[in-house]
C-alpha positions as CSV (number, residue, x, y, z in Angstrom):
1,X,110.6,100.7,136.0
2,X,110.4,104.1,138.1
3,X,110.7,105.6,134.6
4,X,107.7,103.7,133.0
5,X,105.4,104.1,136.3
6,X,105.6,108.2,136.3
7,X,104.4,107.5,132.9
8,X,101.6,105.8,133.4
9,X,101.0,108.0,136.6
10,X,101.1,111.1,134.4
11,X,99.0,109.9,131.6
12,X,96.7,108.6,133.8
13,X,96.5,111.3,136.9
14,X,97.3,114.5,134.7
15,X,94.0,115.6,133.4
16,X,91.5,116.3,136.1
17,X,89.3,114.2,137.3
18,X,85.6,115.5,136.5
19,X,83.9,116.6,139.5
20,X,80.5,117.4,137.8
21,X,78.6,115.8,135.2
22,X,76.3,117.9,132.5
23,X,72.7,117.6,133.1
24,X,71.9,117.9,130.1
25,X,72.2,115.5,127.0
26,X,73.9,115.8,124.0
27,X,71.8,116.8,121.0
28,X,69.9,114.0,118.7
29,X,72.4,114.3,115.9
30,X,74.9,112.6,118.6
31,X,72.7,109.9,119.1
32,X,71.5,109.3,115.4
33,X,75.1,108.7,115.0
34,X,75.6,106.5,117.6
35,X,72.3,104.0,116.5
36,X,74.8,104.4,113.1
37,X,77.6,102.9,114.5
38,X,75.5,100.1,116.4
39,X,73.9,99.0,113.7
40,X,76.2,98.9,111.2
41,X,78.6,97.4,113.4
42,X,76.1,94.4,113.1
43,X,77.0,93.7,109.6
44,X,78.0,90.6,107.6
45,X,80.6,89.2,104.8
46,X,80.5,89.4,101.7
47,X,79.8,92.4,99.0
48,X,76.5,93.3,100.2
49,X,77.5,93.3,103.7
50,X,80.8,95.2,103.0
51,X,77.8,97.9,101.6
52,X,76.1,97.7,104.5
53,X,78.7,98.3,107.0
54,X,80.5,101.0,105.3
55,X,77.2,102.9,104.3
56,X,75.9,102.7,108.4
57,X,79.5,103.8,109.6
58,X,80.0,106.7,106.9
59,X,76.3,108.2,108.1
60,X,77.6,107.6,111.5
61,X,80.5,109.9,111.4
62,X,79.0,112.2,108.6
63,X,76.4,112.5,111.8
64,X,79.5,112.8,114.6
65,X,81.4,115.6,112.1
66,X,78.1,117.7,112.1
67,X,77.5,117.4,115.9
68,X,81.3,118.3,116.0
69,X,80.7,121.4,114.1
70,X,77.6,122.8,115.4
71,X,77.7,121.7,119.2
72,X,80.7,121.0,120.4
73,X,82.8,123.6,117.9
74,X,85.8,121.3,118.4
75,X,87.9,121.4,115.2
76,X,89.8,118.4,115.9
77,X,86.8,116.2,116.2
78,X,84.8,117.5,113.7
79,X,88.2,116.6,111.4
80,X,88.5,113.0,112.3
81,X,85.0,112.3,112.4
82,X,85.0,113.4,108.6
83,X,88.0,111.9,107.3
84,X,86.2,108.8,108.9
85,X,83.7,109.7,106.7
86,X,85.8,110.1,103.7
87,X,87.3,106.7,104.0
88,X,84.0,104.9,104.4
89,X,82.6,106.8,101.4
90,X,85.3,105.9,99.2
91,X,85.3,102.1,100.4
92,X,81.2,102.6,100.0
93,X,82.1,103.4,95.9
94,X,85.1,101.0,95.4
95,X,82.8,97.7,96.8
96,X,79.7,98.4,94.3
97,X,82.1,99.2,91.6
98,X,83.1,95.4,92.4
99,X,79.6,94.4,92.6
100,X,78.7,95.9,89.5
101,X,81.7,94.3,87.6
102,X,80.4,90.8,88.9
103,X,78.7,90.5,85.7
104,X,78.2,87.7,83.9
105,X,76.6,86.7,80.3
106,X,73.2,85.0,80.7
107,X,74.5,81.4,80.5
108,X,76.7,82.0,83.3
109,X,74.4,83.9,85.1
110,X,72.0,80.3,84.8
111,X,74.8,78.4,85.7
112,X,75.5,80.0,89.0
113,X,71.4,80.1,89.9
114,X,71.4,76.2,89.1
115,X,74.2,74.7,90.5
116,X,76.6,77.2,92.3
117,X,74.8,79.8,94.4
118,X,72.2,76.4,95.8
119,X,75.5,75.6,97.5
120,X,76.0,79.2,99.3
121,X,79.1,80.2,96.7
122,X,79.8,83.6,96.2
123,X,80.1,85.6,93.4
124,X,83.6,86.1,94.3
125,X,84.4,82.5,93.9
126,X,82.6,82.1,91.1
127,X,84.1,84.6,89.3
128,X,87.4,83.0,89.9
129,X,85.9,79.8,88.8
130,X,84.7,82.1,85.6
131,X,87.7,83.4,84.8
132,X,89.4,79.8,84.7
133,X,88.0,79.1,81.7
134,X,88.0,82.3,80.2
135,X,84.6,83.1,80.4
136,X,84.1,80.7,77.5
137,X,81.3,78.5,76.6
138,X,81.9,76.3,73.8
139,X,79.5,74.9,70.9
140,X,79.6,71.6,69.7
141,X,76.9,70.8,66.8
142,X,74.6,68.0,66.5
143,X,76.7,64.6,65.5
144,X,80.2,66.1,66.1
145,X,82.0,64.0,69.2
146,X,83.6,65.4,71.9
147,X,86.3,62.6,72.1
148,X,86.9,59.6,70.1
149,X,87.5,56.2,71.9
150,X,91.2,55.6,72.0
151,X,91.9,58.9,70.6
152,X,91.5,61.8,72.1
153,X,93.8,63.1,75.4
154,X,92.2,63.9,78.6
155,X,93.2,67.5,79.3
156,X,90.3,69.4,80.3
157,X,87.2,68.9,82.9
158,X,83.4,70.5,81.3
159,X,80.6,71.0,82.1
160,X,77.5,70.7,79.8
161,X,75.4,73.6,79.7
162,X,72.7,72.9,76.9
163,X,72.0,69.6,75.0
164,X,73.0,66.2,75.4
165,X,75.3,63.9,74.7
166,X,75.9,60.0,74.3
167,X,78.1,58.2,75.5
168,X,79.0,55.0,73.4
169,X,81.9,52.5,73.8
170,X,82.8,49.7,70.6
171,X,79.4,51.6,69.4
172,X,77.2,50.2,72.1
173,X,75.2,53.1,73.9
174,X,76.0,53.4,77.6
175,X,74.5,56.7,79.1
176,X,73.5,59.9,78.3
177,X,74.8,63.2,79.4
178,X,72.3,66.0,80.6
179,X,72.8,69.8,81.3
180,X,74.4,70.5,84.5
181,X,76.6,67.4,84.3
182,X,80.1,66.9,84.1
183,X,81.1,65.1,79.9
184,X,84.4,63.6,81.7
185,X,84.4,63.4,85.2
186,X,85.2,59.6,85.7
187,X,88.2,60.5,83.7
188,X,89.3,63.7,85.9
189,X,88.6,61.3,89.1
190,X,90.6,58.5,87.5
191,X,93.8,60.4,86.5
192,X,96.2,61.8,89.1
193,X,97.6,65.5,88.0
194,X,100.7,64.3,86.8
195,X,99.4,62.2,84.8
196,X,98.1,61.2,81.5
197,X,95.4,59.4,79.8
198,X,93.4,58.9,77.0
199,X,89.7,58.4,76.4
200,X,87.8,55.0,76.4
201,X,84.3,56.1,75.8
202,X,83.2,58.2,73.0
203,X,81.2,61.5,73.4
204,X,78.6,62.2,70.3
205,X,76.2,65.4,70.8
206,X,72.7,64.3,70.1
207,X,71.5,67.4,69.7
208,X,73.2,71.3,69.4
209,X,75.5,71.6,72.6
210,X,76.9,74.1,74.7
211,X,79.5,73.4,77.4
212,X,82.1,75.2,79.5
213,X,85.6,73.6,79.7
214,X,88.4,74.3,81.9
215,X,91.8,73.2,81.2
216,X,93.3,70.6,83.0
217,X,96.6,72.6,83.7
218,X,95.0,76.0,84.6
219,X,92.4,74.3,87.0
220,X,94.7,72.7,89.2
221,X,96.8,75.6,89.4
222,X,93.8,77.5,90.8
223,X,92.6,74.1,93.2
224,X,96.2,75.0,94.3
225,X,95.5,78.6,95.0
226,X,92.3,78.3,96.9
227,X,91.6,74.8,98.8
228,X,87.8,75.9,99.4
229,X,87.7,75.6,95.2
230,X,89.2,72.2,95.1
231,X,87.0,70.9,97.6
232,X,83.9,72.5,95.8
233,X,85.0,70.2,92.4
234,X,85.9,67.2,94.4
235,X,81.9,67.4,95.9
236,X,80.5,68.5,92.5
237,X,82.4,65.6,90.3
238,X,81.8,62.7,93.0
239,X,78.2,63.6,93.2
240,X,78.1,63.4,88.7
241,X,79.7,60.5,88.8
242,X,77.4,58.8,91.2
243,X,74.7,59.6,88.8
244,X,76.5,58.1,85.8
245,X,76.9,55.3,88.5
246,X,72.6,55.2,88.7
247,X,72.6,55.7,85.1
248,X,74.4,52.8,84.1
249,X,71.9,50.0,86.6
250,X,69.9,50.5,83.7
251,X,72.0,49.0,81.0
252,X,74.1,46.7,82.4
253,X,71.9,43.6,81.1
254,X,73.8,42.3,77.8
255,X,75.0,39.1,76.1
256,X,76.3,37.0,78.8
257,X,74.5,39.1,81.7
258,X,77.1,41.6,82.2
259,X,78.6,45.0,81.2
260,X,81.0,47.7,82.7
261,X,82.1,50.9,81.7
262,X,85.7,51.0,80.8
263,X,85.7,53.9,82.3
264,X,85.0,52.6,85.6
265,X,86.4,49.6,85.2
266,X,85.8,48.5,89.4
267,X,82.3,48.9,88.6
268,X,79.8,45.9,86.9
269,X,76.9,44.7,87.5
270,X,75.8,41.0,87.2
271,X,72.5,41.2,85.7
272,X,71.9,37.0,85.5
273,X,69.6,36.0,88.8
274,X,71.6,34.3,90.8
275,X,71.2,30.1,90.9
276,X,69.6,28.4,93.4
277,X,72.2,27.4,96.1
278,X,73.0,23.8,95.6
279,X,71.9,21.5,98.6
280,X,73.5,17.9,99.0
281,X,71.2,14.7,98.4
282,X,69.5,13.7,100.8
283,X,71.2,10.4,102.8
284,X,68.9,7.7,102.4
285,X,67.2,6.3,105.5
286,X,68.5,3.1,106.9
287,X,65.8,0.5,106.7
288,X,65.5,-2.4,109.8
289,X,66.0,-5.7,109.0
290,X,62.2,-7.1,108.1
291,X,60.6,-3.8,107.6
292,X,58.8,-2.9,104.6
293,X,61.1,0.1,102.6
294,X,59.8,3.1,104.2
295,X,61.3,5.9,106.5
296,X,60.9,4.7,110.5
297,X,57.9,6.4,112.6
298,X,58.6,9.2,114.4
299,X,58.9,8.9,118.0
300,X,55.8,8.9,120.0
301,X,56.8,12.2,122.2
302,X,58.4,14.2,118.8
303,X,56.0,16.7,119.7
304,X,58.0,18.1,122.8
305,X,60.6,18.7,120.6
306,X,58.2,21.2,118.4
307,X,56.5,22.4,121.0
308,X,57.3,26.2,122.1
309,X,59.2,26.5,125.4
């Protein structure tokens, strides 16, 4: 403890103490840099605020290596201060290269302004979200189906970016599918991840389609990566189901009142108006011996009864 206290004591009491102050103040280049360093010090996340924070501090220590150099002619500071400099230029290049190579084709790039970025997501995300399905966006011509009733697996989750499609089941119509809506979100919600299933609805485009898919494998193994994504899809596929929910009020009324979409089989809607409750007869008044068949009088003071309190 002696030991570790003559340390301190050393460090601390070794230099001397100032006993004067300059009257003078340091030159304006010192105090450019220092509004550098305050202000960029106020930055935020992100790309753009990585830019901002590493472009203030690099003119704040470009500033502090010149004040180094001309005023104070220390070597040592004028060599930190610009290796400071250095760093912050380099990070300054390396962050808009990323920026730059956030690029997407114009599809994606109206997908993002439509549905994503309204929800505060980065481009970082999205590009993650991007990549997933390989930066793909898949054509399906007028007529051709998606997936066949009874047919076709469920192994991938997309989105429809251009057209739309019907949904039909036994051939009757149900819904239609518009851009920015999920073509099989009831069955993503309805299977678990380890497990299997197979369409009940069939999916015909009515006109020329475009859609991005994502594979079923491959998208939970990035949900599994990054929870914020996960709980992105789980908003973005209750909310399109919810609408196929307000979709189907429409059409429910058929043959015997009623019709469900197998695939939402908890969900109907009984379209018949409902019947009148049933109310017991009447029990028939008991007549007095000698009086004609007629209810009796009302008493004389049945208006007390009736009359407000």
């Amino acid at each position: 403890m002696g030991e570790n206290a003559s340390f301190w004591e050393s460090l601390i009491y070794a230099h001397p103490t100032c006993t004067s102050w300059k009257q003078e103040a340091e030159g304006s280049i010192y105090h450019l840099a220092s509004i550098f360093f305050v202000v960029g010090f106020m930055g935020g996340s992100g790309f753009f605020g990585l830019l901002y924070v590493f472009s203030l501090l690099g003119l704040g220590f470009l500033c502090s290596s010149i004040w180094a150099w001309l005023d104070v002619c220390a070597a040592d500071i004028f060599s930190w201060n610009f290796v400071l400099f250095t760093i912050c230029f380099v990070q300054f290049i390396y962050v808009t290269y990323q920026v730059r190579s956030v690029a997407f084709d114009r599809e994606f790039q109206e997908l993002y302004s439509a549905l994503f970025q309204p929800l505060g997501i980065s481009l970082t995300v999205y590009r993650k979200i991007v990549l997933c399905c390989d930066a793909e966006v898949v054509t399906l011509e007028k007529e051709h189906c998606y997936a066949m009733q009874g047919k076709t697996p469920i192994d991938k989750l997309s989105l429809l970016v251009s057209g739309r499609i019907r949904v039909t089941v036994d051939g009757e119509f149900l819904h239609y599918i518009f851009p920015l809506q999920f073509l099989d979100s009831p069955e993503w919600d309805s299977l678990r991840p380890t497990e299997e299933g197979i369409f009940q609805v069939t999916l015909t485009a009515e006109t020329d389609c475009r859609y991005v898919a994502w594979r079923r494998k491959k998208l939970y193994l990035l949900f599994a990566k990054h929870r914020f994504i996960s709980r992105l899809f789980s908003i973005l596929i209750g909310s399109d189901i919810a609408e196929k929910l307000y979709a189907l009020n429409d059409r429910v009324h058929v043959g015997q009142g009623f019709r469900y979409d197998i695939r939402l089989p908890n969900f109907y809607h009984v379209a018949l108006p409902e019947p009148p409750p049933v109310l017991p007869p009447p029990r028939p008044h008991r007549l007095q011996r000698g009086s004609p068949r007629r209810p009796p009088a009302a008493p004389a003071n049945c208006g007390s009864f009736l009359a407000p309190s």
